[in-house]
TORKOL-4160 file (C-alpha; in steps of 0.2 Angstrom, whole numbers, padded with zeros to 4 digits, m for minus):
270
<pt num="1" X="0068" Y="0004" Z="m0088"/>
<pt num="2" X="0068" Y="m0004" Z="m0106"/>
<pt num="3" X="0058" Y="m0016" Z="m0103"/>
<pt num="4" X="0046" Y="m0003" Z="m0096"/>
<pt num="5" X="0045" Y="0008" Z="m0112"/>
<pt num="6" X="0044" Y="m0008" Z="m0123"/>
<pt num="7" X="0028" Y="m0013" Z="m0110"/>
<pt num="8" X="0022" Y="0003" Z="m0112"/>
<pt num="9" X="0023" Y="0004" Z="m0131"/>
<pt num="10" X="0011" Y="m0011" Z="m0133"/>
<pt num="11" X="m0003" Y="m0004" Z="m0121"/>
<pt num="12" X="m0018" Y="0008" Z="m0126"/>
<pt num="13" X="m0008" Y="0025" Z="m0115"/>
<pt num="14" X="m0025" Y="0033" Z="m0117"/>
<pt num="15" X="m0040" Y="0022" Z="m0114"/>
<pt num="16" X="m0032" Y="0011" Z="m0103"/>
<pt num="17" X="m0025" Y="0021" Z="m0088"/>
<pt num="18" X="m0018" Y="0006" Z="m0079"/>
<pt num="19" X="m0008" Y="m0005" Z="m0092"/>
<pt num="20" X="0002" Y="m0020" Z="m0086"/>
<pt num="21" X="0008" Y="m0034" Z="m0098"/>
<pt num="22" X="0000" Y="m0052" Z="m0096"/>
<pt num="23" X="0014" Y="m0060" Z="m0086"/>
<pt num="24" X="0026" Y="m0049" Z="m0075"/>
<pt num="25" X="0041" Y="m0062" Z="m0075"/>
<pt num="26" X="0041" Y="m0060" Z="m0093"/>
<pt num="27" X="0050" Y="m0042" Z="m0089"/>
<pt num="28" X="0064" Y="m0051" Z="m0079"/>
<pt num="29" X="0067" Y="m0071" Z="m0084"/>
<pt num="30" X="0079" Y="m0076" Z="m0096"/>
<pt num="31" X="0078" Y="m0094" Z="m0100"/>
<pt num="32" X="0075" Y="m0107" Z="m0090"/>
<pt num="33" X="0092" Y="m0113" Z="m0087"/>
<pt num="34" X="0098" Y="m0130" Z="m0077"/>
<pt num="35" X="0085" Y="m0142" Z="m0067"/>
<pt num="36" X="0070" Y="m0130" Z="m0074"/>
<pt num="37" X="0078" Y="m0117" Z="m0064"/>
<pt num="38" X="0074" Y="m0098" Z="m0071"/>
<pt num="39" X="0090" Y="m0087" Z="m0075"/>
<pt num="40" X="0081" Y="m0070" Z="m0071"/>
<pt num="41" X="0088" Y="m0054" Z="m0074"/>
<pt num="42" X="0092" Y="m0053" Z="m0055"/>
<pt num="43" X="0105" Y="m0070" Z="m0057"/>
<pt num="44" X="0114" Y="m0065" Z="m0074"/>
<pt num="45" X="0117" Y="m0045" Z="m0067"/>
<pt num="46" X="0123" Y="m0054" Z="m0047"/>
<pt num="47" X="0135" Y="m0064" Z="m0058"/>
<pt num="48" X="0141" Y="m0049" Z="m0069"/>
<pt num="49" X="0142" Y="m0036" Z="m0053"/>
<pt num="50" X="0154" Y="m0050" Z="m0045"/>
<pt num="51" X="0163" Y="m0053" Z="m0062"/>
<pt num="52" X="0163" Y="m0035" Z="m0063"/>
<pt num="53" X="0174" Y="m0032" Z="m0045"/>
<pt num="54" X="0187" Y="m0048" Z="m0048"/>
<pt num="55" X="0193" Y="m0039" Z="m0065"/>
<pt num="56" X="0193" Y="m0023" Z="m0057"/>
<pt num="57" X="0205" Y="m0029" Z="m0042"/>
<pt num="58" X="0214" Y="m0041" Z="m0053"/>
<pt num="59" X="0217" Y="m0027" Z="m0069"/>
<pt num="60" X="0222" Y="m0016" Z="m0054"/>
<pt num="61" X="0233" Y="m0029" Z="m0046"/>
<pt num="62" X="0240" Y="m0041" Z="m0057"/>
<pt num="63" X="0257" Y="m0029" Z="m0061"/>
<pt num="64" X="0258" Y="m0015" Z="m0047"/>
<pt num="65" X="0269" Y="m0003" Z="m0051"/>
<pt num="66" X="0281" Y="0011" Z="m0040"/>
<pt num="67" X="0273" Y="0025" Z="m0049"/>
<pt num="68" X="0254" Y="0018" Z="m0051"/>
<pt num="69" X="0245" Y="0022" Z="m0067"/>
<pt num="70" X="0228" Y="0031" Z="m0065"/>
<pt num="71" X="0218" Y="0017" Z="m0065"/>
<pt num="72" X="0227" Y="0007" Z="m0051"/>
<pt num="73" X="0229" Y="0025" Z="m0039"/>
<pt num="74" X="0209" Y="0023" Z="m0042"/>
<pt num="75" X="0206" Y="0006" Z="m0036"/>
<pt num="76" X="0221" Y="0007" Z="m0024"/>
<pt num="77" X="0213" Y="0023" Z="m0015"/>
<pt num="78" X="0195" Y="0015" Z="m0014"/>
<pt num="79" X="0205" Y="0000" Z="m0006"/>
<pt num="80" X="0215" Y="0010" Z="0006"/>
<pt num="81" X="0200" Y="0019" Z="0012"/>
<pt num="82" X="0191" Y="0001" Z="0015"/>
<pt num="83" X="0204" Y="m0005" Z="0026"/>
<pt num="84" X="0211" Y="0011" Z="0033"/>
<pt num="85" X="0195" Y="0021" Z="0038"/>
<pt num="86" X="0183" Y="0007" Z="0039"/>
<pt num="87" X="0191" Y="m0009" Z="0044"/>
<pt num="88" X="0202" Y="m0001" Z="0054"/>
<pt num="89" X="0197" Y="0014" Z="0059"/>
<pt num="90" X="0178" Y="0004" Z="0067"/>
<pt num="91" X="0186" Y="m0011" Z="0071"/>
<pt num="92" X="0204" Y="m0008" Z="0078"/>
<pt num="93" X="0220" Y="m0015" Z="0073"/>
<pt num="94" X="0209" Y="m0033" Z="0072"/>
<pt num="95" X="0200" Y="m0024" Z="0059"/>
<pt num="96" X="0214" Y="m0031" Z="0044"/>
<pt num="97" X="0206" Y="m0050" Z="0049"/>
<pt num="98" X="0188" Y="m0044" Z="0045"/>
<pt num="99" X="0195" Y="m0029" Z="0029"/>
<pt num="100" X="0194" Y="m0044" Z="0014"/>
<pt num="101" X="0174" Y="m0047" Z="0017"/>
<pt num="102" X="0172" Y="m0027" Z="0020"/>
<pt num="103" X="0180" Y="m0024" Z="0004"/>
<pt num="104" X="0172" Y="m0036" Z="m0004"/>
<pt num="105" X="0152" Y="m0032" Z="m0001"/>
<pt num="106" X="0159" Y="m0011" Z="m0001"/>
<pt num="107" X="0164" Y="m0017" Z="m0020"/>
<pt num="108" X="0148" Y="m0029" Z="m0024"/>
<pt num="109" X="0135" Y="m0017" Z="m0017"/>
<pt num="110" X="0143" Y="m0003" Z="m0025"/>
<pt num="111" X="0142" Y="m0010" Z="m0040"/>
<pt num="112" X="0124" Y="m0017" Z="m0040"/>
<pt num="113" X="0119" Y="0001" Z="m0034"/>
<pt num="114" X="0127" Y="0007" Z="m0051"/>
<pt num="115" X="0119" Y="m0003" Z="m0061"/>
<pt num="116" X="0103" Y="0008" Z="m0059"/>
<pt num="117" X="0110" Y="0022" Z="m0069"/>
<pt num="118" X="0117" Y="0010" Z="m0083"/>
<pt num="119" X="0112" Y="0013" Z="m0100"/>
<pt num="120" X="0102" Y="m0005" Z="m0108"/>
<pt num="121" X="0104" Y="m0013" Z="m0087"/>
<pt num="122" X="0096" Y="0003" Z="m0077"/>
<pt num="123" X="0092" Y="m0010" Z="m0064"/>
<pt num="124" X="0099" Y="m0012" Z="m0047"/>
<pt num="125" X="0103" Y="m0029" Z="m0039"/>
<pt num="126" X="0099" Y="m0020" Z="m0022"/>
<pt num="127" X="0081" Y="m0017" Z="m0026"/>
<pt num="128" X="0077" Y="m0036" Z="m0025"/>
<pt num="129" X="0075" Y="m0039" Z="m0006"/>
<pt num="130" X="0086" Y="m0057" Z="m0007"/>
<pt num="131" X="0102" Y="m0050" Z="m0009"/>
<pt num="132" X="0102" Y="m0036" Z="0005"/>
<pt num="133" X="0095" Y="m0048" Z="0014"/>
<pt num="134" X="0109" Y="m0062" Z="0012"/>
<pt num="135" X="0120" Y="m0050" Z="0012"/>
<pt num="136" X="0113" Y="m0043" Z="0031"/>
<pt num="137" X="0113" Y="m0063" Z="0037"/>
<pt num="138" X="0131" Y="m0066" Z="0032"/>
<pt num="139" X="0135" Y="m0050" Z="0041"/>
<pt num="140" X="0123" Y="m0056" Z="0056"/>
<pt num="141" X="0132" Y="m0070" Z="0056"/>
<pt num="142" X="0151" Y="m0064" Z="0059"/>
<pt num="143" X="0146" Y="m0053" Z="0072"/>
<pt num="144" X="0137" Y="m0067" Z="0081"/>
<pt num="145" X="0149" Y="m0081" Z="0078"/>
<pt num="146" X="0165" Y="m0068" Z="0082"/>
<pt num="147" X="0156" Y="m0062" Z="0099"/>
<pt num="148" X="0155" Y="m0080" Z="0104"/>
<pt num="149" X="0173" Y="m0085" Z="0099"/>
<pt num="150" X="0181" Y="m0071" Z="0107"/>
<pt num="151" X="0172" Y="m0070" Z="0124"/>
<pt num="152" X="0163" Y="m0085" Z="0125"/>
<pt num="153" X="0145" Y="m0086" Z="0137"/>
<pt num="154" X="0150" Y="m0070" Z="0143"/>
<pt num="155" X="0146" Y="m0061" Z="0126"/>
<pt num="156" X="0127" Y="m0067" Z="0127"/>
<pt num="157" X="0125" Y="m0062" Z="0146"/>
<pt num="158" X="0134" Y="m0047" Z="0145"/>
<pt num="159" X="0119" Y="m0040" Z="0131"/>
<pt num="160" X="0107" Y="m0048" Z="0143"/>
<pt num="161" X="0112" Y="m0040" Z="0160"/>
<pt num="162" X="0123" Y="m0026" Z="0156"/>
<pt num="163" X="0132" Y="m0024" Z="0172"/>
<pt num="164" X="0134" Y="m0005" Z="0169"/>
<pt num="165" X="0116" Y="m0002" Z="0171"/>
<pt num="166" X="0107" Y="0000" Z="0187"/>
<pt num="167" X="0100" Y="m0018" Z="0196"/>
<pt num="168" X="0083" Y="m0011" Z="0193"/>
<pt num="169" X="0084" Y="m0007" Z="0173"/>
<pt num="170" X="0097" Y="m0023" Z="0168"/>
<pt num="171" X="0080" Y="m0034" Z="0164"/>
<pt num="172" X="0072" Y="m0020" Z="0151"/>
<pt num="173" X="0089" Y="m0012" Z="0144"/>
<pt num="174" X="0093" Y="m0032" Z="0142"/>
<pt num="175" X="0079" Y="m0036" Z="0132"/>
<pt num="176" X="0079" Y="m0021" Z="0122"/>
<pt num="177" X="0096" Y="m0025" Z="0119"/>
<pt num="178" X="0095" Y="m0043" Z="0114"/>
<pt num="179" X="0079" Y="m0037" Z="0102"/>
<pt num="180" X="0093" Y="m0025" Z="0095"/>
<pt num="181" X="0104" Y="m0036" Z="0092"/>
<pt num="182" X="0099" Y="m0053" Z="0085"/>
<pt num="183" X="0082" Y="m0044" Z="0075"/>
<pt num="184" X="0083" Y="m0027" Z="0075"/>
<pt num="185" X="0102" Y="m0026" Z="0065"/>
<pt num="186" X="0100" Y="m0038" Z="0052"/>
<pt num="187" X="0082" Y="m0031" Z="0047"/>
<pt num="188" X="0086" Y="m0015" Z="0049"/>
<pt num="189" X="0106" Y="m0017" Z="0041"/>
<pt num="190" X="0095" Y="m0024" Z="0024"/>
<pt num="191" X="0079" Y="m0015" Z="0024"/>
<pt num="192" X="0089" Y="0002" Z="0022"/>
<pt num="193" X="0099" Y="m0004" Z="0008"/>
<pt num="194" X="0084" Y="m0013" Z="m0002"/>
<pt num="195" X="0071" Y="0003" Z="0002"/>
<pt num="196" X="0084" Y="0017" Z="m0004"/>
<pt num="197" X="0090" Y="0007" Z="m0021"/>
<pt num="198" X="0069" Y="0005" Z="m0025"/>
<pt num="199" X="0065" Y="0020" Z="m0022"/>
<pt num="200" X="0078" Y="0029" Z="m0032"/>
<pt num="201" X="0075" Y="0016" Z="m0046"/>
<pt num="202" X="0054" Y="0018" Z="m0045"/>
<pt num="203" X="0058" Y="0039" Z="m0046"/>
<pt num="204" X="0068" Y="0038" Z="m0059"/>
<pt num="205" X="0058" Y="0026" Z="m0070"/>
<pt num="206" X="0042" Y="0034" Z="m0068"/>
<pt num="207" X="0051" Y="0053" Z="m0074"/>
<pt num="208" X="0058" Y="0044" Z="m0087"/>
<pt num="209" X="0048" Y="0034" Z="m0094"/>
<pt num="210" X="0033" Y="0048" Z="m0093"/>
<pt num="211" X="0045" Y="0058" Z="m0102"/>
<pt num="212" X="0047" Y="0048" Z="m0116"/>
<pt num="213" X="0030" Y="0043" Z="m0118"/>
<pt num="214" X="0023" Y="0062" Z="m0117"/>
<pt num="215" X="0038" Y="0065" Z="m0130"/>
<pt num="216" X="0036" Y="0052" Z="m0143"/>
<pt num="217" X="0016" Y="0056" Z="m0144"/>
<pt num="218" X="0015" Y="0072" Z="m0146"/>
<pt num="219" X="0004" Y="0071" Z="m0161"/>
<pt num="220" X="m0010" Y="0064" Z="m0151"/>
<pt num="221" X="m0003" Y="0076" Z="m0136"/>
<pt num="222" X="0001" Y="0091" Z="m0144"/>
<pt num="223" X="0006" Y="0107" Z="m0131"/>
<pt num="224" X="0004" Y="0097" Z="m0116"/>
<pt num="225" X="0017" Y="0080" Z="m0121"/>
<pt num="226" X="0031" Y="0093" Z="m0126"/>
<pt num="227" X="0028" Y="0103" Z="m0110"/>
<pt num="228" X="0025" Y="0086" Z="m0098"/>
<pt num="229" X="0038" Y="0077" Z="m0107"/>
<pt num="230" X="0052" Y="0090" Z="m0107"/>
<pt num="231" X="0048" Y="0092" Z="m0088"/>
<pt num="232" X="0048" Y="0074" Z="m0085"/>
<pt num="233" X="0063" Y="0070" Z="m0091"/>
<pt num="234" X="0071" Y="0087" Z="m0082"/>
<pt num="235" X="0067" Y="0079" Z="m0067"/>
<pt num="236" X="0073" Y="0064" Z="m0070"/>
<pt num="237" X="0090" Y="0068" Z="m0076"/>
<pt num="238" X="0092" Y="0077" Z="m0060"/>
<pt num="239" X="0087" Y="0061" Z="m0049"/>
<pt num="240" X="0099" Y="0053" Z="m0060"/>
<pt num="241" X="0113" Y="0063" Z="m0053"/>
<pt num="242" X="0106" Y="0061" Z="m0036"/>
<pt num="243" X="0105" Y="0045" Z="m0039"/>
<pt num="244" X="0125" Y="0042" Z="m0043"/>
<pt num="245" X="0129" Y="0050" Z="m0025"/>
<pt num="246" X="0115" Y="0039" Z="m0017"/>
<pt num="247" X="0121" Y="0023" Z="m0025"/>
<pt num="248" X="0140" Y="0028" Z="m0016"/>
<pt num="249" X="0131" Y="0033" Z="m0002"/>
<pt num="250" X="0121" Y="0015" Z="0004"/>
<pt num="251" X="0138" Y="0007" Z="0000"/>
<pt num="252" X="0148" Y="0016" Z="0012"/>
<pt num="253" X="0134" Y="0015" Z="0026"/>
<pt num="254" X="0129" Y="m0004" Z="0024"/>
<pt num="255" X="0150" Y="m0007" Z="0023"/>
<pt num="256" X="0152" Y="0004" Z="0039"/>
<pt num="257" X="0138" Y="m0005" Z="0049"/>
<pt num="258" X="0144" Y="m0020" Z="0047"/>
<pt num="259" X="0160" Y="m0015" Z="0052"/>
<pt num="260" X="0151" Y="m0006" Z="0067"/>
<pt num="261" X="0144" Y="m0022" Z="0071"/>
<pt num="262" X="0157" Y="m0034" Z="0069"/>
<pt num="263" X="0168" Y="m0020" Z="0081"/>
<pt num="264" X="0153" Y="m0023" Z="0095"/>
<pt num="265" X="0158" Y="m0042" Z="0094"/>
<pt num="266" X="0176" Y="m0039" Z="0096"/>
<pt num="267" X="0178" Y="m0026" Z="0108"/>
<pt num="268" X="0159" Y="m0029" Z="0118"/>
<pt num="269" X="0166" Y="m0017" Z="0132"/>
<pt num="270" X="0166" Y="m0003" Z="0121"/>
C-alpha cells in the first residue's frame, strides 16, 4: 500500500484518471540478486514469514517451563489445537505422523495472511498465486503418495469404480471422482486461498489509499475530499478488522483441507 500512495503522489489525480507508473515491477523488485535473479518483495517477505514462525516456536520452545509464561501458553495453545483438532481430530490417531507439515503451513500461511494489515509491509504473500499454489501441490502430493503407499492399486481403482455405488452409475460417479481428486482439490485448495487474500488486500488499498488522497488534497477538493476521505478511510478501517478474522480464517480452512484430504488417503473407506 506504500508503494501505492508514493505512485499515486507522482501522477496528475486530476487530469489523468487512470495513473500507473512506467514500469509495474518497479513497485515489487528489490535488487537483482544472484545469477541476475530478481529479489522481489514476494521472496524477501516468504523468507521473513518462515523466519518469522522458526523464532516463534523456538522463543516458545527453547526452555519450557511447568508454569508456562504467557507467550509460551500462546504458541503452546495454537499448537495444541493443530495437532489435537486438526491433525487428529481429521485424520485419526495417524494424524501425529502428518501434525509437523500441518503445523507448519497453518503457521506460514498464517503469517503471510497477516502481513496484509502490517504497517510499512501491508502485503500478503498469499495474494501472489505461486505460493498457494506450491503450497496446494505439496499438499496434492501427500495425499497422492500416502493413498498409494497405504493401499497400493486398490487406492486408484477404488475412486474409479467405487464399489458402493450402483453397476450402472460406478463409470460417471468414477470419473467425477477421479476429476475431483487429481484437478479439482489442488486448484480449488489454492484458488480459495489466493482469491480471498487479494480480494481483502485490493478492498483495502483502494479505501485507503482514496482516503488519503481525498484527505491530503483538500485544497484543490474542498467539501468533497474531507467528506470522501473521512468516509474512505471509515470503511477501510473496518475491512481492516475484517480483514484480521479473515486472514485466521483461510489458515484454518486451507490447514483443515489438507488434513481432510490427507485423511481420504489414509482411511479411503471412510
Amino acid at each position: 500500500m506504500d508503494q501505492l500512495i508514493i505512485a499515486i503522489e507522482e501522477c496528475d489525480y486530476i487530469n489523468e484518471p487512470l495513473c500507473t507508473p512506467p514500469d509495474v515491477a518497479e513497485l515489487f523488485v528489490f535488487t537483482e540478486g544472484l545469477w541476475n535473479t530478481p529479489i522481489t518483495r514476494t521472496i524477501f517477505l516468504m523468507g521473513l514469514a518462515a523466519l518469522i514462525v522458526v523464532v516463534l516456536l523456538y522463543l516458545a520452545y527453547r526452555k519450557p517451563r511447568l508454569v508456562p509464561t504467557k507467550f509460551q501458553a500462546i504458541v503452546d495453545s495454537v499448537v495444541t489445537f493443530v495437532r489435537e483438532d486438526v491433525a487428529i481430530g481429521t485424520i485419526g490417531p495417524e494424524g501425529i505422523k502428518y501434525f509437523p507439515y500441518l503445523l507448519s503451513i497453518f503457521l506460514l500461511i498464517l503469517v503471510g495472511n497477516l502481513f496484509e494489515i502490517t504497517p510499512f509491509i501491508n502485503f500478503p504473500i498469499t495474494g501472489r498465486m505461486a505460493i498457494p499454489a506450491f503450497l496446494a501441490v505439496v499438499t496434492y502430493l501427500i495425499f497422492i503418495v500416502v493413498g498409494l503407499a497405504k493401499n497400493g492399486f486398490g487406492y486408484l481403482s477404488g475412486i474409479v469404480w467405487p464399489k458402493s455405488v450402483p453397476l450402472a452409475m460406478r463409470w460417471l460417479v468414477g470419473l467425477i471422482e477421479f476429476i475431483s481428486y487429481f484437478f479439482i482439490r489442488p486448484i480449488s485448495l489454492a484458488v480459495r486461498l489466493f482469491a480471498n487474500m487479494v480480494a481483502g488486500h485490493v478492498m483495502l488499498s483502494i479505501l485507503l489509499v482514496s482516503g488519503y488522497v481525498f484527505l491530503t488534497h483538500i485544497p484543490d477538493i474542498p467539501v468533497k475530499g474531507l467528506m470522501f476521505g473521512t468516509l474512505w478511510f471509515a470503511l477501510g478501517l473496518a475491512i481492516f478488522v475484517f480483514e484480521v478474522l479473515v486472514s485466521v480464517l483461510q489458515a484454518y480452512i486451507f490447514t483443515l483441507l489438507s488434513a481432510v484430504y490427507i485423511q481420504s488417503s489414509v482411511h479411503p473407506e471412510h
